[in-house]
C-alpha positions in Angstrom: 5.3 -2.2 13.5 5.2 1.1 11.5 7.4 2.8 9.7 10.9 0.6 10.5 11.6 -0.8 6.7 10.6 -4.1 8.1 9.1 -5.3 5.3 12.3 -5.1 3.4 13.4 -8.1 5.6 14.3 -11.8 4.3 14.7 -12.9 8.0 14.6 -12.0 11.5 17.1 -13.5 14.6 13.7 -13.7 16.2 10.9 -14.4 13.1 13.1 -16.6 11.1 11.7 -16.4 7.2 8.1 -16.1 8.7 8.5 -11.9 7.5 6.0 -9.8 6.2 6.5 -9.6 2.8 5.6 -13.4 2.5 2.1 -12.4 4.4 -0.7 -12.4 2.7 -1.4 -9.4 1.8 1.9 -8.2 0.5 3.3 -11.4 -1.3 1.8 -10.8 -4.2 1.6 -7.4 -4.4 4.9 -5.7 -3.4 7.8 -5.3 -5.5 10.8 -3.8 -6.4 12.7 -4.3 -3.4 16.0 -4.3 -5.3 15.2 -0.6 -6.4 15.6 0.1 -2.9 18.5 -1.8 -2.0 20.0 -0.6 -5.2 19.4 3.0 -3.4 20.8 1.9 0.2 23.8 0.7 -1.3 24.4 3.9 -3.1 23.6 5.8 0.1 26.3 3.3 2.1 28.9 4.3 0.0 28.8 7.8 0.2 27.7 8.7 3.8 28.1 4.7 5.9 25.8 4.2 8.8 23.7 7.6 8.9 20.5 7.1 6.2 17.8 4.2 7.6 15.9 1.8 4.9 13.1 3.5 6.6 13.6 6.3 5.5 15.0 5.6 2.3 11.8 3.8 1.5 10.1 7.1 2.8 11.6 9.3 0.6 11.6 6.9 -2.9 7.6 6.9 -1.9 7.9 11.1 -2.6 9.7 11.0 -5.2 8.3 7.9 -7.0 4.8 9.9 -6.2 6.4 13.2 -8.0 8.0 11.3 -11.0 4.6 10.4 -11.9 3.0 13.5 -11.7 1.8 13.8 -7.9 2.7 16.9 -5.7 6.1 17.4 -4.1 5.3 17.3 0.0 8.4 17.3 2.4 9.5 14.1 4.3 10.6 13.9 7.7 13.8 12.2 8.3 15.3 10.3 11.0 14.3 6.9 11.7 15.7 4.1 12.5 15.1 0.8 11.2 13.1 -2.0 13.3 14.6 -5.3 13.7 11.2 -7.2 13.9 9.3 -8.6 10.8 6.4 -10.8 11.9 4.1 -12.8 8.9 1.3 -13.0 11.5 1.2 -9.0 12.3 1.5 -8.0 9.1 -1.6 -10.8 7.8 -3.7 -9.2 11.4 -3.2 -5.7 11.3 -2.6 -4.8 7.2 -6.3 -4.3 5.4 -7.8 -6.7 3.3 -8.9 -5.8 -0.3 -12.4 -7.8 0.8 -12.9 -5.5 3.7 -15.9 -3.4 3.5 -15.7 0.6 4.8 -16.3 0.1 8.7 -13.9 -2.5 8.8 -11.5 -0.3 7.2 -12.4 3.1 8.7 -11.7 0.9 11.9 -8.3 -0.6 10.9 -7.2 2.8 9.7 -8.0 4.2 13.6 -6.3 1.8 15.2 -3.0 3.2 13.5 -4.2 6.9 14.4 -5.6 7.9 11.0 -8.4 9.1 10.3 -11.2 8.8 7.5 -10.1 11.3 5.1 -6.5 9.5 5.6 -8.1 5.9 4.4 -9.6 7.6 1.9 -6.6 10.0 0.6 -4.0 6.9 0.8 -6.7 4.8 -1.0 -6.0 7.2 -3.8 -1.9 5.9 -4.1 -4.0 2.6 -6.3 -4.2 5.4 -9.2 -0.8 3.9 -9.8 -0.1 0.0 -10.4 -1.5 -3.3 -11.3 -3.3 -6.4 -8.9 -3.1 -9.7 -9.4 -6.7 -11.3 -10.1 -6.4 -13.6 -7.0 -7.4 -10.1 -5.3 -10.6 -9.7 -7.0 -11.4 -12.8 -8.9 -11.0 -15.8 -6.7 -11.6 -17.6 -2.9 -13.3 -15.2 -0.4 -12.0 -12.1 -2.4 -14.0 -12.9 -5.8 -16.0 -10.0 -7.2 -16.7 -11.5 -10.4 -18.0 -14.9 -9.8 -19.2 -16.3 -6.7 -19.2 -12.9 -4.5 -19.3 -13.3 -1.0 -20.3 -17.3 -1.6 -24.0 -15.6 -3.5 -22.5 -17.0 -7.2 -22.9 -14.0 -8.4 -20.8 -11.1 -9.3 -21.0 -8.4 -7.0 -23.4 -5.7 -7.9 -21.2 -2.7 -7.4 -19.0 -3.7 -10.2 -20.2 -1.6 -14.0 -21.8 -4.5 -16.0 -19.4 -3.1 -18.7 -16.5 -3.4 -16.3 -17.3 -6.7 -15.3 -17.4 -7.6 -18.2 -13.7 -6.2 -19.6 -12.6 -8.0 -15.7 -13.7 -11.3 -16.8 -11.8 -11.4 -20.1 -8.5 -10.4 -18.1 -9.1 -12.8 -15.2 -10.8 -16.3 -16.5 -11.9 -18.6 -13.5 -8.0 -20.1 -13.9 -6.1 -16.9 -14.2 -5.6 -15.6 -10.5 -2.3 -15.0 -11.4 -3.0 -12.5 -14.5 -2.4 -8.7 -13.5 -4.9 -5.8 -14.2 -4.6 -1.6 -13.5 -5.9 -0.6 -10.1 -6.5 2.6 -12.0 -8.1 2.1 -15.6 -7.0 4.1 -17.9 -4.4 6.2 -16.0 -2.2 3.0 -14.3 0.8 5.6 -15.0 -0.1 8.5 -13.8 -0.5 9.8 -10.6 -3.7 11.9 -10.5 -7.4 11.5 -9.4 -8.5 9.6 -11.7 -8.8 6.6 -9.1 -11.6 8.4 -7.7 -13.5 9.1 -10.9 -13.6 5.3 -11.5 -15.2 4.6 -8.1 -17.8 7.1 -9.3 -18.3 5.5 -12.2 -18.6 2.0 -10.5 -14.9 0.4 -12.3 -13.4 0.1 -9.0 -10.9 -3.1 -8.9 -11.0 -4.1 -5.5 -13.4 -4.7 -3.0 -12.0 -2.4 -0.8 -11.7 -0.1 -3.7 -15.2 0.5 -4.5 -16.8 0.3 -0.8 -15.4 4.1 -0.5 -18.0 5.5 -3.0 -21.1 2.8 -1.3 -20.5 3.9 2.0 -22.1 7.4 3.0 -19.0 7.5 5.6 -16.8 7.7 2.5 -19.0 8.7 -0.9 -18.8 12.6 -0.2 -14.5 12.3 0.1 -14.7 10.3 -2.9 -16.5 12.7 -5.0 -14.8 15.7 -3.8 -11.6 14.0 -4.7 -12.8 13.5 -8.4 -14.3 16.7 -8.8 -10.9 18.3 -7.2 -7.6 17.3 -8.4 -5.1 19.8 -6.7 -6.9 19.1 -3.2 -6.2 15.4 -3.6 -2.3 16.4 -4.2 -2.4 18.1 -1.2 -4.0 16.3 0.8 -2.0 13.0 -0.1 0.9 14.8 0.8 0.2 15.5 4.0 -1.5 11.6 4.9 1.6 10.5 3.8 3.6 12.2 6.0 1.0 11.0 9.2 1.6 7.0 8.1 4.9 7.9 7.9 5.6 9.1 11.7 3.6 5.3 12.7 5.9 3.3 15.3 8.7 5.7 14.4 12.0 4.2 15.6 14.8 5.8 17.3 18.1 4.4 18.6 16.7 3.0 21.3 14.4 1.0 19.9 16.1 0.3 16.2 19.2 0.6 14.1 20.5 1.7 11.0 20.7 -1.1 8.6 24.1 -1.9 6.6 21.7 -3.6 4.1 18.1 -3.5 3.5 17.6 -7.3 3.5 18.8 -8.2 6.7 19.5 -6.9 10.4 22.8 -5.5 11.5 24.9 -9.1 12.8 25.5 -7.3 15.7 22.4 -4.8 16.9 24.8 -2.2 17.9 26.8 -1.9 14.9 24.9 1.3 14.2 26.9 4.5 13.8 
């Protein structure tokens, strides 16, 4: 649904618990919801009713990007939040760490962004960990049985593969590695110098170098540090305008977790 703070939501009126943060791809993956409620309530208490979770999640995304090193890049403000949070959207629409680059380039369209946006906003995995359940086991598995061939997948570094497979064992899906080796804290472009180097994490990760749609975006990324800033900057601010809500068509939430009781009770 875009940028509406939806998957900030326990339940719907209309979804139930069936939200989007349970869906596959974000249950377990996102966190630190409570960092932006902590924020919301903060904001509630000094100016009630006027600043959405959407764009409260928005602008934490920024600043959380410039904290760790990444280039300031102003955010548009004012929208609302949306009242809908559906499990089965989120697990259609949302990209798959097994998906290779057409199917991404593709998914990334739909939304109205383009390849050097897929890309760009691949870079944000220069920050963070995954759980090995997105690389290590069922039809994501990289490191034993890829694509049902029982064998790794050929992309991976032997050496890489090797440091993977002491981190996640057959039985540890639910150990956590760095999307970003080496540099899991820092926001620069050293994502991109991995996937040259073949020690891309996911799937989706490493199809961006194999693909000659992608490879040349990739390398000019690692080669050019300030140009990834920039551009990053700027892809963020196009995801961000996505199903942009208005009062029409949303609200401002009292609380992140939950929809207003009434849908009107919006200053």
């Amino acid at each position: 649904q875009g940028c509406d703070g939806s998957i900030l939501l326990d339940s719907t009126p209309t979804d139930g618990t069936n939200v989007e943060r349970f869906a596959p791809p974000n249950r377990d993956s996102v966190r630190g919801f409570e960092i932006i409620e902590d924020a919301k309530r903060r904001l509630e208490q000094a100016c009630p009713g006027i600043v959405s979770c959407a764009d409260t999640v928005a602008i934490a995304a920024r600043d959380s990007t410039v904290r760790m090193g990444g280039q300031h890049y102003k955010v548009a403000t004012g929208r609302y939040d949306g009242r809908v949070s559906s499990l089965q959207l989120a697990t259609k629409f949302l990209p798959s760490p097994s998906m290779d680059a057409s199917t991404l380039i593709k998914n990334f369209k739909n939304q109205g962004l383009s390849v050097e946006d897929l890309v760009v906003l691949s870079g944000a995995h220069t920050l963070g960990t995954s759980k090995c359940n997105f690389f290590a086991s069922g039809r994501f598995d990289r490191l034993y049985n890829f694509r049902n061939t029982s064998r790794a997948d050929e992309t991976v570094n032997p050496a890489y593969l090797q440091h993977l497979r002491s981190r996640c064992p057959r039985d540890g899906s639910a150990n956590t590695v760095e999307l970003d080796r080496g540099s899991q804290f820092s926001f620069d472009n050293s994502y991109f110098k991995n996937l040259e180097r073949r020690n891309g994490l996911l799937t989706s990760d490493q199809v961006l170098f194999e693909s000659e749609r992608t490879s040349g975006l990739v390398r000019s990324y690692a080669y050019n540090s300030r140009q990834f800033a920039s551009h990053f900057g700027q892809s963020m601010v196009r995801m961000g305008s996505i199903g942009w809500k208005t009062k029409e068509n949303g609200e401002i939430r009292r609380v992140c977790n939950a929809v207003n009781v009434n849908k009107h009770d919006t200053l």
